[in-house]
C-alpha positions as CSV (number, residue, x, y, z in Angstrom):
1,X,0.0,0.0,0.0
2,X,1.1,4.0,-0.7
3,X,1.1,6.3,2.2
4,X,2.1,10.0,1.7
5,X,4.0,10.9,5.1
6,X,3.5,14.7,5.3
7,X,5.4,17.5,7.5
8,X,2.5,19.8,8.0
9,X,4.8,22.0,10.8
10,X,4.8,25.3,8.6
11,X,6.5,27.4,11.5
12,X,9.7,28.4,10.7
13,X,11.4,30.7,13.7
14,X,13.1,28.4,13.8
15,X,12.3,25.5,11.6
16,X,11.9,22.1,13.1
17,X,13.1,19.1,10.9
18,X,10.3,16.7,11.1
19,X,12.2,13.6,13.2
20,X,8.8,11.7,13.9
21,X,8.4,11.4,10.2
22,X,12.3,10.2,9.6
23,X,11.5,7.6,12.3
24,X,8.1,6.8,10.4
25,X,10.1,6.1,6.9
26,X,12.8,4.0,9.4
27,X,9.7,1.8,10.3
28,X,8.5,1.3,6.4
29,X,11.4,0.5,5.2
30,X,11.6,-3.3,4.1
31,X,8.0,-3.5,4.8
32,X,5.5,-4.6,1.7
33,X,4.3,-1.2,1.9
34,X,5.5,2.1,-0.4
35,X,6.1,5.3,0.9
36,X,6.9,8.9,-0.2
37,X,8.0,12.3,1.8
38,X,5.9,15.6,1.8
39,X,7.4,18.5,3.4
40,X,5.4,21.6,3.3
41,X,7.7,23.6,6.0
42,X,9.0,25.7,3.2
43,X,5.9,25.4,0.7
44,X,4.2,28.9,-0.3
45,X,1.4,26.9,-1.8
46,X,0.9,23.7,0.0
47,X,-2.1,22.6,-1.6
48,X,-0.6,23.2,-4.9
49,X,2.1,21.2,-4.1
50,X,-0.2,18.3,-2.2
51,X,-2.4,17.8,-5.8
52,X,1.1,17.5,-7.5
53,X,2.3,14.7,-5.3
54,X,-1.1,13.2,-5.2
55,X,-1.4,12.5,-9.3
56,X,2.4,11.9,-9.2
57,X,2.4,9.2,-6.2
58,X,-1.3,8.3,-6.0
59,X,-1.2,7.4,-2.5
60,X,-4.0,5.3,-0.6
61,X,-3.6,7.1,2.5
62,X,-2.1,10.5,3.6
63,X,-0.4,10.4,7.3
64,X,-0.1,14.1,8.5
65,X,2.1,14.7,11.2
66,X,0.8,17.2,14.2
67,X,4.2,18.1,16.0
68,X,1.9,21.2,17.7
69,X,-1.5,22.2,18.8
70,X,-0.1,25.9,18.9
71,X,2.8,27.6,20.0
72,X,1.6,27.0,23.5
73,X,3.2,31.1,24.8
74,X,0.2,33.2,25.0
75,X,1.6,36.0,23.3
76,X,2.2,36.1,20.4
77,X,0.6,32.6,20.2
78,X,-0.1,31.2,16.7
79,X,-2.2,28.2,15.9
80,X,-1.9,25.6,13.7
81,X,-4.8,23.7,13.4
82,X,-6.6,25.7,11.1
83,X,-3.6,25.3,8.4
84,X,-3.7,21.5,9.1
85,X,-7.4,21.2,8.6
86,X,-7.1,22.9,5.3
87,X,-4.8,20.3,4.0
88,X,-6.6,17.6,5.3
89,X,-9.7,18.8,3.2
90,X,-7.4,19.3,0.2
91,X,-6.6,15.3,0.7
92,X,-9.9,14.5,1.1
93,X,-10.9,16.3,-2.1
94,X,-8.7,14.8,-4.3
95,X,-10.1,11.0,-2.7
96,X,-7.0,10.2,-0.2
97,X,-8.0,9.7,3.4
98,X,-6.1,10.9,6.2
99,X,-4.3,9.3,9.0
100,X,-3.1,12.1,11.9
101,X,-0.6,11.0,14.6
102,X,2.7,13.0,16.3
103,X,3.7,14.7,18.9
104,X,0.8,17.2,19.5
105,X,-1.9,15.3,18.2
106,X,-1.5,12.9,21.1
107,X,-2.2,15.6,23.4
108,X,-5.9,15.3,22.2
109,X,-6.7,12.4,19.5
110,X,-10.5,12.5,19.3
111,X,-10.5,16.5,19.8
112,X,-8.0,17.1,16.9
113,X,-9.8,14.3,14.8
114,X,-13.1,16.0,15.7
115,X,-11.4,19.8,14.7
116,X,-9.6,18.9,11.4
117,X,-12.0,16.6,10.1
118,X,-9.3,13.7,9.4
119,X,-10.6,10.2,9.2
120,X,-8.4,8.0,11.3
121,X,-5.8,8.7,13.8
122,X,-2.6,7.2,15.9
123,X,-2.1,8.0,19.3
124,X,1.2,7.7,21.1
125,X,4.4,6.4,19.4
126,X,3.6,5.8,15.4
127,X,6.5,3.5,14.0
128,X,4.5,0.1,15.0
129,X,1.1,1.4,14.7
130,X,1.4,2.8,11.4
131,X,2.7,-0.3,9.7
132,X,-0.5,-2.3,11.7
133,X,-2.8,0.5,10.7
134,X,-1.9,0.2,6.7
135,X,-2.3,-3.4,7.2
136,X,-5.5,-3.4,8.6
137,X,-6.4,-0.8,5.8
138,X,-5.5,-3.5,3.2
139,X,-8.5,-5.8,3.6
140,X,-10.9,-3.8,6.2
141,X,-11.2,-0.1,5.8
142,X,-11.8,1.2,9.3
143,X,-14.9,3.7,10.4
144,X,-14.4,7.2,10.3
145,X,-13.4,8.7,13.7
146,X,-11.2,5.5,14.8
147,X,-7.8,5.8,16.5
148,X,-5.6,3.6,17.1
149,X,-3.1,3.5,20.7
150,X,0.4,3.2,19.6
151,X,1.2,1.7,23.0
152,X,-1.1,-1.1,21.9
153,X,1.3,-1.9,18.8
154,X,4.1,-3.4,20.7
155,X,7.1,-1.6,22.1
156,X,8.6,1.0,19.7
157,X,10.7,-0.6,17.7
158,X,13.4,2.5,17.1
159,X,13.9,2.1,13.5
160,X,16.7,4.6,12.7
161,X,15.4,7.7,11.0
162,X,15.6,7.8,7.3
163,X,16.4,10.8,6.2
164,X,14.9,11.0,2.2
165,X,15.9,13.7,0.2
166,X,12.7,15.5,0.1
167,X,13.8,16.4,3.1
168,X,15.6,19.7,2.9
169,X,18.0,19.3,5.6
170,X,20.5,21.6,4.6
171,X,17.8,24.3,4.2
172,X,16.7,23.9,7.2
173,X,20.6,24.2,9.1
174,X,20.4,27.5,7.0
175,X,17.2,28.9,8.6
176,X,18.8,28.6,12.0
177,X,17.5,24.7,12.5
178,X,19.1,22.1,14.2
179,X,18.8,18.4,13.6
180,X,16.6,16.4,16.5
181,X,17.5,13.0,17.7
182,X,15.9,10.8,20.7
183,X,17.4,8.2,23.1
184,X,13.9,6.9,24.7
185,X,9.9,7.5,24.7
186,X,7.9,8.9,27.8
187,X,8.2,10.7,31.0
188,X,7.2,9.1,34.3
189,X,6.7,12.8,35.8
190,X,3.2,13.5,36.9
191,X,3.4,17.2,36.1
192,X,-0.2,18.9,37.2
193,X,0.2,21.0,33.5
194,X,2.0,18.8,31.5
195,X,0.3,16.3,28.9
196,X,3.7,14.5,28.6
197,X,3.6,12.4,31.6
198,X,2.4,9.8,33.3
199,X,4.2,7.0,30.8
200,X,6.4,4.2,30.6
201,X,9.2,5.1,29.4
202,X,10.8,2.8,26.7
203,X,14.6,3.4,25.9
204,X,16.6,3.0,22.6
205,X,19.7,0.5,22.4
206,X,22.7,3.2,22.6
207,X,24.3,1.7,19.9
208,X,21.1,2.4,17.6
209,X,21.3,6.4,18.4
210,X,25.3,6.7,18.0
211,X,24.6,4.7,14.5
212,X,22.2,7.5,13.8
213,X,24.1,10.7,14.8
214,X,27.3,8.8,12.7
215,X,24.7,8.5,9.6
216,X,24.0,12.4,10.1
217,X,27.6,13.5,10.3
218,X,28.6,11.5,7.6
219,X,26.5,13.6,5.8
220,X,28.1,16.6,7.2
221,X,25.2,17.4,10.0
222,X,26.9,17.6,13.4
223,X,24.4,20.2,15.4
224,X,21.7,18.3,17.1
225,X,19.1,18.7,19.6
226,X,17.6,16.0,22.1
227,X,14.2,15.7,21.2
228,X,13.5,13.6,24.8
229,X,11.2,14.9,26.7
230,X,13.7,14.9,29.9
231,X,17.0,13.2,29.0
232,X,17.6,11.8,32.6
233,X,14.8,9.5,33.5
234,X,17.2,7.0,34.0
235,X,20.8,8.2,35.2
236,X,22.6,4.8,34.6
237,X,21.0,4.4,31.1
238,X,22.3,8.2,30.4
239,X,25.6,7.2,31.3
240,X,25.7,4.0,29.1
241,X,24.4,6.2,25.9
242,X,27.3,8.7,26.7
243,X,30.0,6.5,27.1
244,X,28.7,4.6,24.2
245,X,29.3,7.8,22.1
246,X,32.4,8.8,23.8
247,X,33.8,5.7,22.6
248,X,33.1,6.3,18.7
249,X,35.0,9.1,18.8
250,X,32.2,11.3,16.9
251,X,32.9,14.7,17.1
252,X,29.4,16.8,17.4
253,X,27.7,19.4,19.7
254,X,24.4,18.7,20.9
255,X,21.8,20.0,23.7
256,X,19.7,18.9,25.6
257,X,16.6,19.3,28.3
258,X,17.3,18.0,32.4
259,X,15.4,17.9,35.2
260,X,16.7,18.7,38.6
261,X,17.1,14.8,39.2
262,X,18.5,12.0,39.2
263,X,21.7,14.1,38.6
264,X,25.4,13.9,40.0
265,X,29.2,15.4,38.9
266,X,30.1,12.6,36.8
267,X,26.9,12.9,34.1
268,X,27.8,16.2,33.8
269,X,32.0,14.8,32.9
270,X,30.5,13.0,30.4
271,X,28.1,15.1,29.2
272,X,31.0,17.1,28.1
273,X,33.4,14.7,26.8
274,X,30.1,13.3,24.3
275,X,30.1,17.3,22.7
276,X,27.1,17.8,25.1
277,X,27.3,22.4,25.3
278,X,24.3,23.0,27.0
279,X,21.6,21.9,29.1
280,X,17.9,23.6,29.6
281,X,17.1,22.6,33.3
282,X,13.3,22.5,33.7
283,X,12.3,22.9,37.3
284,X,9.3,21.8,39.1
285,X,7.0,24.6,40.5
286,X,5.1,26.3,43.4
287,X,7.5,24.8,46.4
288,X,10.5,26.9,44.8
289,X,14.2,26.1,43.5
290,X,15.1,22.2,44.4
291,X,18.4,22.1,46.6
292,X,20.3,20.4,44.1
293,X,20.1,23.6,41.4
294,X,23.1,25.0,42.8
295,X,25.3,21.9,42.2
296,X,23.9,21.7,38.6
297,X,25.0,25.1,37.8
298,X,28.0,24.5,39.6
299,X,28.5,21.1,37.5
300,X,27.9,22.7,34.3
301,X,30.0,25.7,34.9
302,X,33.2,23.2,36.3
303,X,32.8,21.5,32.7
304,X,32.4,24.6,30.8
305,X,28.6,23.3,29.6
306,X,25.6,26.3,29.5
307,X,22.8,26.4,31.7
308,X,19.7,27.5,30.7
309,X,16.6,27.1,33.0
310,X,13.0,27.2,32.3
311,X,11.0,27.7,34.6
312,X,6.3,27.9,35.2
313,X,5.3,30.1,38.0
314,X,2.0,31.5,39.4
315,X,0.0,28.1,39.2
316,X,-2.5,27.6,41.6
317,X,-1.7,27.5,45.0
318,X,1.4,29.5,45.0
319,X,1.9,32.4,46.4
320,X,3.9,35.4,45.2
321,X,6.1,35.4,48.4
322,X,7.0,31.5,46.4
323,X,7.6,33.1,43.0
324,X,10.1,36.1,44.9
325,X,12.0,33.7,46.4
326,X,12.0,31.4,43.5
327,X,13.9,34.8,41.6
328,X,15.9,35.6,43.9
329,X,17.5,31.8,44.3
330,X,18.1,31.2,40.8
331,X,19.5,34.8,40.8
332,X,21.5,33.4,43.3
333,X,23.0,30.2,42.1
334,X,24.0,32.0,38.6
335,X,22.8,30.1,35.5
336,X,23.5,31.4,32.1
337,X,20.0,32.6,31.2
338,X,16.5,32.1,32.4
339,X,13.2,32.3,30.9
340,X,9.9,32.6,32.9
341,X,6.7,32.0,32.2
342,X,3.5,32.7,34.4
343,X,0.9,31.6,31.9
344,X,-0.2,28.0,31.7
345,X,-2.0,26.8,28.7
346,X,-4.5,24.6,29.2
347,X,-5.1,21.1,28.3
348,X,-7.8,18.2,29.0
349,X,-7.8,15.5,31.6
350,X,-4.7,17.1,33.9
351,X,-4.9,17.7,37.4
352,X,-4.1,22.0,36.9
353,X,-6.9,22.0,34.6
354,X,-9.9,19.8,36.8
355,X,-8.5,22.5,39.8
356,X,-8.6,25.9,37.7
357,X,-11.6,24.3,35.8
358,X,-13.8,23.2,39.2
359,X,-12.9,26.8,40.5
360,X,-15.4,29.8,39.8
361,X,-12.1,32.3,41.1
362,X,-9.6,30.2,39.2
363,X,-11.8,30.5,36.2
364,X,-11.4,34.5,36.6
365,X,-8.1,33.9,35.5
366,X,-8.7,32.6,32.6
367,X,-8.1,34.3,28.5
368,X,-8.2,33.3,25.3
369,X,-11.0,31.3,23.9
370,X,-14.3,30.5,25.4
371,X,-13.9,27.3,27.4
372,X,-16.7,25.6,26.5
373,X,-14.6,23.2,24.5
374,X,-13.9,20.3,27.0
375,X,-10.9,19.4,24.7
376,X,-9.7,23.0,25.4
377,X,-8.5,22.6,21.3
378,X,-8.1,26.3,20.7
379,X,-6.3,27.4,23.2
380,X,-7.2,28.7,26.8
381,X,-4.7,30.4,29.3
382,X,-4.7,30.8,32.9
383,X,-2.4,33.7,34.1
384,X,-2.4,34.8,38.2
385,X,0.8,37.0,37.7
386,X,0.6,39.9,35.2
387,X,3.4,40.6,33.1
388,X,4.0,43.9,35.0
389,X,4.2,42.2,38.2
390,X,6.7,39.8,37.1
391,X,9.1,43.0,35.8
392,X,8.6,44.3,39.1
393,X,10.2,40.8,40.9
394,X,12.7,40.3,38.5
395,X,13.7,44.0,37.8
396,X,16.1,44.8,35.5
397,X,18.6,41.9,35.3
398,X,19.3,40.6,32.0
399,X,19.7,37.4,33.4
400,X,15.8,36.4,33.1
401,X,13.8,36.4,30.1
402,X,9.6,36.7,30.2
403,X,9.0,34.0,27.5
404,X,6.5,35.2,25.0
405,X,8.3,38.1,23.8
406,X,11.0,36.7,21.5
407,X,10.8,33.9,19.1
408,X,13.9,31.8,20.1
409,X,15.4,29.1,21.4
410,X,17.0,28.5,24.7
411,X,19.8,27.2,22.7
412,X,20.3,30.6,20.6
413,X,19.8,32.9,23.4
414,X,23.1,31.5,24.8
């Protein structure tokens, strides 16, 4: 069977090369079924350029990638469903149904099926599930609306990501991108606002992802960016992948996101020696800095690695003497740059959203859309600490950044 595998992530500050898709292709390769690249990142014209592929390929099925809801920042947000379901209808028009799955579209399968109009979806990790689903397709066409649990596919296989040529990678590197890779699926936090937790995490074989990143350089590509959602969920399986790549000998720079633990001197020693040149802590919030910040920095700074931090305050529950004292710490223990952000977005089934949701003075709080969509698809904001009162805490010090302001990453700001 034909399947289109389409980048629909148009956003390009910076661009994003779509990894999920390489990944995708990785998994189809060998298999009985044929596949072809779309990437519309760069396309002026996309459904031009979707009715061109479509009489050229004649796919049976479209699978469109949904790396992002929106932006997620309040200001300044942009969203990106509406450009999605445009596409989806110009696939639909010309006879190919489509298949959604990524990143973002797992925050909310039935609600982004519902919004785009696509006819079948895969939630959770793709590279099983998508091979099962165009089997399935082969003799039984599914009803309209169904999805399909990755997690119910098997453990992710891991293929390496195939990287086609109608993936402009070098364009991208010139638009101020940087090439993703991943050592492991999932995050076992239980964040109250974030819809990445609360999974098993599954982890790569370390020789698989240094094959990868030596594929890539090969090619001349030796910028990359850890696509996990927390690189050290396990700390003796992050010192196994480094000292796996340590031992190649492969000379690239990469960064990465950390929390505050498990962490200790010697990952930092070999996050160096493995090209690692900086880290973007995220820390937990509304009980303040964790004790062990100040030997991060310190690690980082002893191995000559950036720290940037990220950090959510003025949730529920905290109080503004919490978000002071959080400041004045991290002003304290001296990391390179940190960005803060006091508005949460929104998303169903979390435990910040049933609290600010279940609350007629939480709800006062709330902009954006009306939020009488339970799937919260367009997007809604809660926001306790006004921008104004934030410059007031932080004052003047270029050290901290009020994310929402600036389209960049943590990774260019330093």
């Amino acid at each position: 069977m034909k399947i289109l595998l389409v980048n629909t992530n148009r956003y390009r500050t910076p661009p994003v090369p779509p990894l999920g898709l390489a990944h995708l292709a990785g998994a189809l390769r060998g298999t009985a079924h044929e596949y072809r690249v779309l990437d519309l990142c760069f396309s002026d014209d996309p459904a031009a350029v979707i009715e061109k592929m479509v009489r050229d390929f004649s796919p049976r099925v479209a699978g469109l990638t949904v790396r992002n809801i929106d932006t997620v920042i309040s200001r300044n947000n942009v969203f990106f469903l509406d450009d999605i379901a445009v596409m989806v209808r110009c696939f639909q028009r010309l006879g190919v149904p489509v298949l959604l799955g990524g990143a973002g579209y797992s925050f909310c399968p039935e609600g982004i099926l519902r919004y785009t109009g696509a006819d079948w979806g895969i939630a959770g990790p793709g590279e099983n599930a998508v091979v099962t689903f165009l089997d399935i397709i082969e003799t039984d066409q599914p009803p309209a609306g169904t999805v399909l649990d990755g997690r119910d596919a098997g453990v992710p296989p891991f293929h390496q990501a195939e990287w086609p040529p109608d993936i402009d990678l070098l364009r991208y590197m010139n638009e101020r991108g940087i090439l993703g890779f991943e050592t492991q699926k999932g995050c076992t936090e239980s964040c109250p606002y974030c819809p990445e937790g609360i999974r098993k995490i599954t982890f790569r074989n370390p020789e698989s992802i240094v094959s990868e990143l030596s594929a890539a350089a090969d090619r001349g590509f030796t910028r990359f960016h850890l696509c996990d959602t927390e690189f050290n969920q396990n700390l003796e399986f992050c010192k196994t992948f480094l000292t796996t790549l340590i031992g190649t000998g492969l000379e690239i720079t990469w960064v990465l996101y950390m929390k505050s633990s498990p962490c200790d001197e010697e990952l930092f020693r070999l996050l160096k020696r493995s090209g690692a040149s900086m880290v973007t802590l995220s820390l937990p919030t509304g009980d303040g800095v964790p004790g062990n910040a100040s030997d991060i920095c310190r690690f980082a700074k002893d191995c000559g690695i950036k720290i940037a931090v990220d950090v959510l305050v003025g949730l529920p529950g905290e109080s503004i003497d919490t978000v002071r004292r959080t400041i004045e710490t991290l002003r304290a223990i001296g990391p390179d740059t940190v960005g803060v952000n006091s508005t949460y977005r929104l998303y169903p089934g979390l435990a910040a959203t049933r609290r600010i949701m279940d609350s007629p003075e939480e709800r006062t709080y709330l902009t954006g859309c009306p939020v009488d969509d339970p799937d919260f698809i367009r997007p809604v904001f809660y926001n306790r600490i006004s921008v104004e009162l934030l410059r007031e805490i932080i004052g003047d010090d270029p050290l901290f950044t009020i994310e929402g302001f600036e389209r960049t990453s943590n990774y260019e700001r330093v």
